[in-house]
N, C-alpha and C positions, 0 to 999 in steps of 0.2 A: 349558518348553512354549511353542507359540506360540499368542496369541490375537490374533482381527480385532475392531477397534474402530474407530467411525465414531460419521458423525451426519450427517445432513441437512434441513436448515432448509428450508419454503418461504416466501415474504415478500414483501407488498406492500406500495410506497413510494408515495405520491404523486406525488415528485421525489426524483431523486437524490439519497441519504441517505447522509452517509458512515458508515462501521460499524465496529469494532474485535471479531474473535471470538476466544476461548480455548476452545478444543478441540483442542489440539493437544499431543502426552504433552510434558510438561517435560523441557527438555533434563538436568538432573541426577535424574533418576528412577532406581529403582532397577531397569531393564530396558537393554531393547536395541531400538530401533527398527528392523526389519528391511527395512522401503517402507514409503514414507506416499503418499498423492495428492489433490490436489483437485480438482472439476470442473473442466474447461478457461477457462471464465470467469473463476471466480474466481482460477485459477494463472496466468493471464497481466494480471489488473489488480492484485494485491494483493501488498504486501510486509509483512514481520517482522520487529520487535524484540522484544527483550524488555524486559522490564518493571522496575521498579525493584525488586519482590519477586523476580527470576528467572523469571519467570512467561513464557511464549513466546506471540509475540500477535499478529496479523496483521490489518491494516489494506485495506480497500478501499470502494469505492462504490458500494452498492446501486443498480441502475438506476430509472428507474421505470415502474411497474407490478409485475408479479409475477417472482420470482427464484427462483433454485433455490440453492443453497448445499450444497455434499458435500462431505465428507473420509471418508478411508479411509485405514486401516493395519493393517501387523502386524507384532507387538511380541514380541520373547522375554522372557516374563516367567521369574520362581522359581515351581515348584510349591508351593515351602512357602507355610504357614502366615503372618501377622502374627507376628513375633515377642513373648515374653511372658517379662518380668525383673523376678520377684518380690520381687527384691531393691533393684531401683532407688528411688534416694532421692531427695527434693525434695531443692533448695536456695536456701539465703538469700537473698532479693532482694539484699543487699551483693556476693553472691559471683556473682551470676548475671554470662554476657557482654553487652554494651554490647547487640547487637541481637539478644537474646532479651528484653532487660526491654518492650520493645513488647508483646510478647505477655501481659502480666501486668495490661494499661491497660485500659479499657471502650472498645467500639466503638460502631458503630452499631446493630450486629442482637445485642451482647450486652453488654448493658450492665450492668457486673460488680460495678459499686459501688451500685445497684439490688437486687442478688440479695448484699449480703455477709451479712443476718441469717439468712436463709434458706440459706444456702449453709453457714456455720459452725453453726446448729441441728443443719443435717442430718448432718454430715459433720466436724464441728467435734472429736468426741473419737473419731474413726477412726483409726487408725496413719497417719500422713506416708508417703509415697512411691508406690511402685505398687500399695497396697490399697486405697489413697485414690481417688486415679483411677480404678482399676476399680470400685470400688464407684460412682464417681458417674457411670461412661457405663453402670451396668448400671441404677443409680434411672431416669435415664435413658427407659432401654431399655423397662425394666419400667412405665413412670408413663406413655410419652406411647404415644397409638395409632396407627401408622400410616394414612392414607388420604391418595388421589390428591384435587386440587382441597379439603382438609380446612384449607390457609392459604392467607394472601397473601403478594408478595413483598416488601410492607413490614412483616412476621410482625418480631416481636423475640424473643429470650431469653424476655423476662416474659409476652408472649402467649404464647407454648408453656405455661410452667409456669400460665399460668390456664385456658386451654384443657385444655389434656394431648392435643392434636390436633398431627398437624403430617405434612411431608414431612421426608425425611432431613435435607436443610437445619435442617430447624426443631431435630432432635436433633441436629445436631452444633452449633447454635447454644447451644441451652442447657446442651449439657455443656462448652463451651470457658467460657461466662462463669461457669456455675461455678467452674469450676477457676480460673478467672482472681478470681474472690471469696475464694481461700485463698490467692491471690500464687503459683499452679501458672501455669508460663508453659503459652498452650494458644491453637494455633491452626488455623483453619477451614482446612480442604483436600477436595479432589472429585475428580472423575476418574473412567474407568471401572473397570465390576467385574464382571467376567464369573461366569457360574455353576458356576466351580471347586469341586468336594467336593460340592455343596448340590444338592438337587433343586428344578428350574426352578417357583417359585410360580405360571405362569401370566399374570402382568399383563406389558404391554409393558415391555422395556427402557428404561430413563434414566440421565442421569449419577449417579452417586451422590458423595454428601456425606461426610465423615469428621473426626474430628479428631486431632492429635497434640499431646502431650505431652510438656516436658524435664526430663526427670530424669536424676539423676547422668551429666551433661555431654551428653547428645543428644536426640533427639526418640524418641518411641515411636508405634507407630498405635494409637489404641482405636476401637472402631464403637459408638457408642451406637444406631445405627439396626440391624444386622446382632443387635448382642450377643455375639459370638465373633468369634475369630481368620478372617480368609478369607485364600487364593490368588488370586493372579494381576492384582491393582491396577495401572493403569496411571496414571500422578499425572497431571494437567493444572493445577494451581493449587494455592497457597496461600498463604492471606493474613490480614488481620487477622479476617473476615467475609466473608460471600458478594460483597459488595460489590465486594471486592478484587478478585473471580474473576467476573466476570459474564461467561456463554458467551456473550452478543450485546449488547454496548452500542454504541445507536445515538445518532449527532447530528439527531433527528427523528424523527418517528412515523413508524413501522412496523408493519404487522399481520401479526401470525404465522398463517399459514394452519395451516401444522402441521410436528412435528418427530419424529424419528427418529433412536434409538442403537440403536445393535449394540453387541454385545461380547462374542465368543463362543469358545470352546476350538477351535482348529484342530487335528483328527482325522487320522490317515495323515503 
């Protein structure tokens, strides 16, 4: 199927501020980029690399005063489902590969050696492998309550679980350091996620947050914020923490007027 995904930033700078964004689907995603575009300003001042995570990332210099910032695409996604392997097994930190054991460390928004009493109380005599992880993105799911403006962006892991308030961010934050408190490698990813299968809640569109999990030799997606399997993800980032993935980090203050995703099923 094909879905259109975008985003549009407005932003005031004082003085030219240089910027770095990620919104842009990752070049090894599991789609097909069909056309992407950016406003003409922005696609005639700004160049891309990618990132030491593989992360796709585009550089330029906010003018100053007020700016406009747009991208658009559309993506051939899979109709299915998240995939779901009931059978998949943790493995040994000895056995794990060289750049999976990163994902097994404390970060900064989940800080996993912080949460290992709590993390092994809860979940500690649960089966190993994918019963484990799904039981802790559904605690999760089921503990923390969604609401818009409900954290901050310096929200950690342990604020979520003393709150139980958060944005998807906040739950994929505290089910990765979880997981990362039993030695489960698990790491933050976002991206869009159009309303495939699901009827529309009503509240404006935004990026959504997720996390994956390696077990028996590769990554899996679980949604601690959704709770079930979706269609049609389009990856933009993933890294140790939201941090890795910041959609706008600026060299200077900047005020965000206001912002804008899409992501939606294209029909006919």
């Amino acid at each position: 199927m094909l879905v259109r995904v975008g985003c549009e930033f407005v932003q005031h700078a004082a003085t030219p501020t240089h910027a770095v964004l990620q919104v842009e689907p990752r070049p090894d995603g599991d789609f097909r980029v069909v056309d992407r575009s950016w406003d003409l300003q922005t696609a005639s001042t700004s160049w891309v690399y990618v990132d030491t995570l593989g992360n796709l990332c585009r550089r330029l210099t906010l003018p100053a005063g007020r700016s406009v910032t747009r991208f658009d695409a559309l993506v051939e996604v899979s109709g299915l489902p998240d995939e779901v392997h009931l059978d998949a097994q943790e493995i040994p930190p000895d056995a794990l590969p060289d750049d999976v054991l990163v994902y097994t460390l404390p970060s900064r928004f989940c800080p996993s050696d912080d949460l290992r009493v709590v993390a092994w109380d809860l979940f500690g005599n649960v089966a190993p492998g994918w019963t484990r992880t799904q039981q802790i993105a559904d605690w999760v799911h089921g503990q923390v309550t969604f609401g818009y403006g409900s954290s901050s962006s310096s929200a950690t892991a342990l604020d979520t679980l003393d709150t139980r308030t958060g944005v998807c961010r906040d739950f994929a934050h505290l089910a990765v350091a979880l997981c990362r408190a039993l030695s489960i490698p698990a790491r933050y990813v976002f991206g869009y996620l159009p309303d495939v299968g699901v009827a529309p809640n009503g509240a404006p569109m935004d990026f959504c947050a997720w996390m994956e999990v390696f077990l028996s030799g590769r990554w899996w997606t679980l949604d601690p914020r959704n709770g079930s399997p979706r269609a049609g993800r389009v990856l933009i980032g993933r890294g140790r923490d939201a941090l890795d993935v910041a959609m706008v980090s600026t060299f200077g203050t900047v005020e965000l007027e206001s912002m804008l995703v899409w992501a939606d099923e294209v029909s006919g």
